[in-house]
VEXTOR-697628 format. One line per field, with one value per residue (C-alpha): residue in one letter; x, y, z. Coordinates in steps of 0.5 Angstrom, whole numbers, plus 500, padded with zeros to 3 digits. Each point is the difference from the previous one (the first is absolute). Layout:
# residues N
residu = (a;...)
u = (X;...)
v = (Y;...)
w = (Z;...)
This chain:
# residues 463
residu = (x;x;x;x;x;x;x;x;x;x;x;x;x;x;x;x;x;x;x;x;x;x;x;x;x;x;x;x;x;x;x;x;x;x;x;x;x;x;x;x;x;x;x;x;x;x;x;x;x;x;x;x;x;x;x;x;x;x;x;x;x;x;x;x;x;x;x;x;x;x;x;x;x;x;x;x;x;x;x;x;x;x;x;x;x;x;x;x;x;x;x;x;x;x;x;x;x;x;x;x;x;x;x;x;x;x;x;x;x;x;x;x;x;x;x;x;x;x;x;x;x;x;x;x;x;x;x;x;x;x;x;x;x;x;x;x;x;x;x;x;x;x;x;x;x;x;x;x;x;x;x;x;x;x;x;x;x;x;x;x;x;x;x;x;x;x;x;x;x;x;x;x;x;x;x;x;x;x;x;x;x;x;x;x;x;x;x;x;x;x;x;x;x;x;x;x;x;x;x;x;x;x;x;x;x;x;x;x;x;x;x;x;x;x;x;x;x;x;x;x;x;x;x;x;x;x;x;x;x;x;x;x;x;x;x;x;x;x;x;x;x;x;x;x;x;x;x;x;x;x;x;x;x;x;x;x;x;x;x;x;x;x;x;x;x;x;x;x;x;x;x;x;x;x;x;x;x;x;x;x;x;x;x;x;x;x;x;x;x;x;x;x;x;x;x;x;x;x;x;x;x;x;x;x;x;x;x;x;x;x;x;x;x;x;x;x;x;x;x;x;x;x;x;x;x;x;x;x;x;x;x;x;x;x;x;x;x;x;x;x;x;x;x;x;x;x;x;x;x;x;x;x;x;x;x;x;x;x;x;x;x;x;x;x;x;x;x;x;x;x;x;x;x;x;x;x;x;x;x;x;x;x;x;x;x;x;x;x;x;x;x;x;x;x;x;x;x;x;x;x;x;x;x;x;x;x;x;x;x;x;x;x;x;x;x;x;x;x;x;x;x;x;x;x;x;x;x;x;x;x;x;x;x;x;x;x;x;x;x;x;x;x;x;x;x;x;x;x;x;x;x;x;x;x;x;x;x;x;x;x;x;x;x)
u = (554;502;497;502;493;497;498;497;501;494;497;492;496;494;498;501;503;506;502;507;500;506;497;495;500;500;502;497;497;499;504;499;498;497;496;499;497;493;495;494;498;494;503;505;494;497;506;500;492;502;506;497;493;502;500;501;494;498;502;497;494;503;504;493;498;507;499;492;497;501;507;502;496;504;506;499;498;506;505;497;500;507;502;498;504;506;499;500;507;502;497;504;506;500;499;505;505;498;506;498;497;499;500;508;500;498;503;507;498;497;506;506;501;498;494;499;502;494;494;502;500;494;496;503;498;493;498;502;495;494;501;500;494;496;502;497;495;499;501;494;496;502;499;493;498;502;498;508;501;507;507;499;507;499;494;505;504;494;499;508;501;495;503;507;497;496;507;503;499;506;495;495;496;499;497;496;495;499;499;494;497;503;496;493;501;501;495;495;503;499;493;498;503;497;492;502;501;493;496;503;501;503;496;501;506;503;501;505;500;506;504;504;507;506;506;503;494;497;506;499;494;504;506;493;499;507;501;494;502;508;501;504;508;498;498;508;500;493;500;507;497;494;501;499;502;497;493;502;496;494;500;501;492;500;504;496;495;503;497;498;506;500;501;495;505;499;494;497;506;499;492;503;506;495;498;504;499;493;499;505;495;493;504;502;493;495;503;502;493;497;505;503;505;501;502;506;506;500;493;496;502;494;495;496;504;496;502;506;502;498;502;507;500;498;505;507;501;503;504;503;501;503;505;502;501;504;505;501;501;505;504;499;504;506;500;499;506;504;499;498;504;502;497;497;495;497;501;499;506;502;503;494;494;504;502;492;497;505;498;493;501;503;495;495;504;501;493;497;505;497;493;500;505;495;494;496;497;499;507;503;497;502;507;501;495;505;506;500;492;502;506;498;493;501;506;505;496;503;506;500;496;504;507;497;498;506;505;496;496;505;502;497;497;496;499;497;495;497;499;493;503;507;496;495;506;502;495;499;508;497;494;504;505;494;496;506;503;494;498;504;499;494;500;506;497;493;505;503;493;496;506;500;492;502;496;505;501;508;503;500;495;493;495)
v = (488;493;498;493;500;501;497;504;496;496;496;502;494;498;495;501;494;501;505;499;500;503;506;501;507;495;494;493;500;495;499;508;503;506;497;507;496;499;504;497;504;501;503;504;503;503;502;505;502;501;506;502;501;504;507;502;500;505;506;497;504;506;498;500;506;503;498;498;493;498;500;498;495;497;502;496;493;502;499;495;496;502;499;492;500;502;495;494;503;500;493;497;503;498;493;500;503;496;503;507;502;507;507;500;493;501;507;497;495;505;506;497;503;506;497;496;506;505;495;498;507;501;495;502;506;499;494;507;505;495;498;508;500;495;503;506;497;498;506;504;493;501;508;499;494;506;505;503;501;498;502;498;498;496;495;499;497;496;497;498;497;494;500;499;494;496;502;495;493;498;496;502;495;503;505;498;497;507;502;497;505;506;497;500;507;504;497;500;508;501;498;503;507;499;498;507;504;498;500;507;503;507;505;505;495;502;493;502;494;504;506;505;501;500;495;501;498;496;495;500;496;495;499;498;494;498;500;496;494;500;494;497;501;495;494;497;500;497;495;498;497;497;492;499;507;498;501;508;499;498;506;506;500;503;506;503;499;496;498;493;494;495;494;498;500;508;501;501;503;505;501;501;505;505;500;507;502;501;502;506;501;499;502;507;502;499;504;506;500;501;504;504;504;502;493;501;495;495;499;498;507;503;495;502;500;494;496;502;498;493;499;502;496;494;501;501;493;501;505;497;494;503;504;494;498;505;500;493;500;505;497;493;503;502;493;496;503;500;493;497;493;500;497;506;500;493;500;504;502;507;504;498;502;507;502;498;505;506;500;499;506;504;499;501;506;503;500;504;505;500;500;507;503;499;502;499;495;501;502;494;496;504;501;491;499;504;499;492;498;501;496;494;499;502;502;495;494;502;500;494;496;503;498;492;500;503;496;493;500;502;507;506;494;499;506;501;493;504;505;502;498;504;507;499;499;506;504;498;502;507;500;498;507;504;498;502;506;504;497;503;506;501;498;505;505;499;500;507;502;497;503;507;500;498;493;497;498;501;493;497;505;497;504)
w = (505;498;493;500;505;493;494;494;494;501;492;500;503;498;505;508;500;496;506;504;508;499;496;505;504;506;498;503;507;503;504;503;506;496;494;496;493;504;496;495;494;504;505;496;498;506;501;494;501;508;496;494;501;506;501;493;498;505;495;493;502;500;494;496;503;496;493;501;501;492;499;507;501;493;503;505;496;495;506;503;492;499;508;498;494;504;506;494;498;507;502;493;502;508;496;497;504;506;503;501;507;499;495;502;497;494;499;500;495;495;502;504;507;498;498;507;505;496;499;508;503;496;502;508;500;496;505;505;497;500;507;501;496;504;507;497;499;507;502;497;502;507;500;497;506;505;497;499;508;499;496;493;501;507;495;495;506;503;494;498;506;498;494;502;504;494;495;504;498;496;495;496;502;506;498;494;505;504;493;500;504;497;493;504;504;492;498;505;501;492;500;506;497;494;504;504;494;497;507;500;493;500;499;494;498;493;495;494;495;498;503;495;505;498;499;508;504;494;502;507;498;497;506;505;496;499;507;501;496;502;503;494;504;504;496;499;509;500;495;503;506;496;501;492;497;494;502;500;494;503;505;495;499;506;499;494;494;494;493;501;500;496;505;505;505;501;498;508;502;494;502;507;498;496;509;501;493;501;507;498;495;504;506;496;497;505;504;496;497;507;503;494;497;508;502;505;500;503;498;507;502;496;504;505;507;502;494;499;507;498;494;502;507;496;494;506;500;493;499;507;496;494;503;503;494;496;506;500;493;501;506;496;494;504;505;495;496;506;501;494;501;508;505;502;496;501;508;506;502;504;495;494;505;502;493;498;505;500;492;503;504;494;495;504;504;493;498;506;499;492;503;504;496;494;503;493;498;493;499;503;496;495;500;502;494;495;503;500;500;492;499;504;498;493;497;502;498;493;501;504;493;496;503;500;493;498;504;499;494;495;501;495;496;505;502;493;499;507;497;503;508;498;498;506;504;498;500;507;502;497;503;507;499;498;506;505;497;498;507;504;497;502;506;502;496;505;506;498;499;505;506;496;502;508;499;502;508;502;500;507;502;504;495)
């Protein structure tokens, strides 16, 4: 790769303006028939309701259940606030680095090119296992609309075709008015689970305030949520197609709750953002204490048939979108490291439409394999929550606050008169390991078990 592409020794910035054109991802486009730098804050918003609140959530009352509805329910909100401190960590160093377009991007300054080609692959194959988790999302809706008449394996390609098709746009500003839609369909469907599990109350339903249970399945109640706010690797590509990326800062509210700012400026965004933190949480309660500890995940599964139907039905346009979303994150990483600086980029030419919709393809290709070959839900989530949900929404935030304060505000000395930031830093790295080694542990260790049970269903099977 020719790294003359790219500069990464960029001086903190505090204001928009001081930003070189020829630092940019995409430079100027004024003159391109392909404008990529299109997005509003507003709209980059939507876009991180349209794939964060998605089908995450579907599994945070399941989460409950495990632990009980004390512990979980702080989980949730303790992740949600520790989500929104890393995002104003990532906003910062996006500002400041205005020429990082990707993970990768930001790997290579932290780590070289060990650095770029680790934290790209990541972002690449965790953009792949969320695609997955959405088309498995689809294919449980569409089996409950016809009452599973078909091959599971056979829906799961009914639903990847339509989101191969919405992946295609070559800018994000096409999708973030589909986006739209998807943000009302979650909710409407959230809502309408929640009416249905009230209407129809389980009877004998078994409430825990907390549950005695082991360290195994206790952490699963942890990767659940985890998932659900993992949305933080797609921030650099996002913000890098905003018109002013400064404004990042005012669409961070959407993505978390967060203490009160102290400027003006952000106060409706914070009031906003709190938005995904407490639909979670209402979201998580209401219907675990109608439903209880035998609530099934995705949660629309334990409504009566009717209901779940609906709420399903009504919450497709979403998962269609943001697995649309996943892959073309993936692909975009790859397309725009392959022509970063040509006219290939910028304009319709053969070879960059034909490379864009093979990467399309593959992304979403790979996703349909992950999504039959992994045919449970819960685990899925589980293993892209420890594997890399872990480092990208949490601990990598670290990392990336401890390189700029070190390098351009006077080193250990720095380091040292930020002594609050650089241990919440620390424990943030820590706490981002701590998540994907113990993750991935229990996720493996419930695979093992769950497959020495016979509950799970061969790979590729239409069970």
């Amino acid at each position: 790769m020719d790294d003359e592409k790219y500069r990464y020794d960029t001086p903190p910035v505090e204001d928009d303006n001081q930003q070189s054109i020829s630092d940019d991802v995409f430079g100027n486009e004024e003159n391109n028939a392909i404008k990529y730098k299109t997005l509003s804050w507003q709209l980059v918003a939507v876009l991180m309701i349209a794939e964060i609140v998605s089908n995450g959530m579907l599994s945070l009352p399941s989460s409950l259940a495990v632990v009980g509805i004390v512990p979980g329910v702080i989980i949730i909100v303790f992740l949600g606030i520790f989500g929104t401190f890393t995002s104003w960590i990532l906003i910062q160093f996006k500002l400041r680095h205005p020429e990082v377009h990707n993970m990768g991007d930001a790997g290579y300054i932290l780590c070289g090119p060990i650095g770029r080609e680790v934290l790209s692959a990541g972002t690449i194959i965790f953009a792949v296992f969320a695609t997955g988790g959405q088309l498995l999302a689809g294919q449980i809706a569409l089996g409950v609309l016809s009452n599973n008449q078909l091959c599971l394996m056979l829906y799961t390609g009914i639903f990847a075709i339509p989101t191969f098709i919405f992946s295609l746009p070559r800018t994000l500003d096409r999708l973030s008015w589909l986006s739209i839609p998807s943000v009302i369909s979650i909710l409407i469907a959230g809502i309408i689970g929640m009416v249905a599990a009230g209407v129809y109350p389980l009877e004998g339903r078994v409430i825990s305030i907390v549950v005695p249970t082991n360290f195994v399945t206790a952490f699963i109640s942890i990767t659940n949520p985890v998932f659900a706010y993992a949305g933080h690797f797609m921030f650099f590509i996002m913000i890098s197609e905003m018109r002013k990326p400064a404004d990042a800062m005012k669409m961070r509210p959407f993505l978390s709750l967060s203490p009160a700012p102290a400027k003006l400026l952000f106060q409706a965004a914070y009031t906003l953002q709190g938005f995904a933190t407490v639909f979670y949480t209402v979201f998580a309660i209401v219907t675990y204490l109608y439903i209880g500890n035998s609530v099934a995940s995705p949660s629309f599964s334990s409504l009566p048939p009717l209901w779940a139907k609906i709420a399903f039905g009504i919450a497709i346009p979403n998962f269609l979108i943001a697995g649309s979303l996943y892959s073309h994150t993936a692909a975009k990483l790859l397309f725009v490291r392959f022509f970063r600086k040509s006219d290939h980029l910028h304009s319709h030419t053969v070879l960059g439409w034909s490379v864009w919709v093979i990467l399309i393809f593959l992304m979403n290709a790979a996703a349909f394999v992950l999504a039959v070959g992994v045919p449970i839900f819960n685990y899925l989530i589980g293993i892209a929550a420890s594997l890399f949900a872990s480092w990208y929404t949490y601990g990598i935030a670290g990392a990336f606050w401890i390189y700029d304060t070190y390098h351009y505000r006077g080193g250990m000395d720095g380091l040292k008169r930020h002594g609050i930031m650089t241990t919440l830093c620390v424990l943030t790295l820590l706490a981002g390991a701590f998540i994907c080694v113990a993750g991935m542990y229990v996720t493996v260790d419930s695979i093992v078990l769950a497959y020495a049970a016979g509950t799970i269903a061969a790979p590729f099977s239409c069970g």
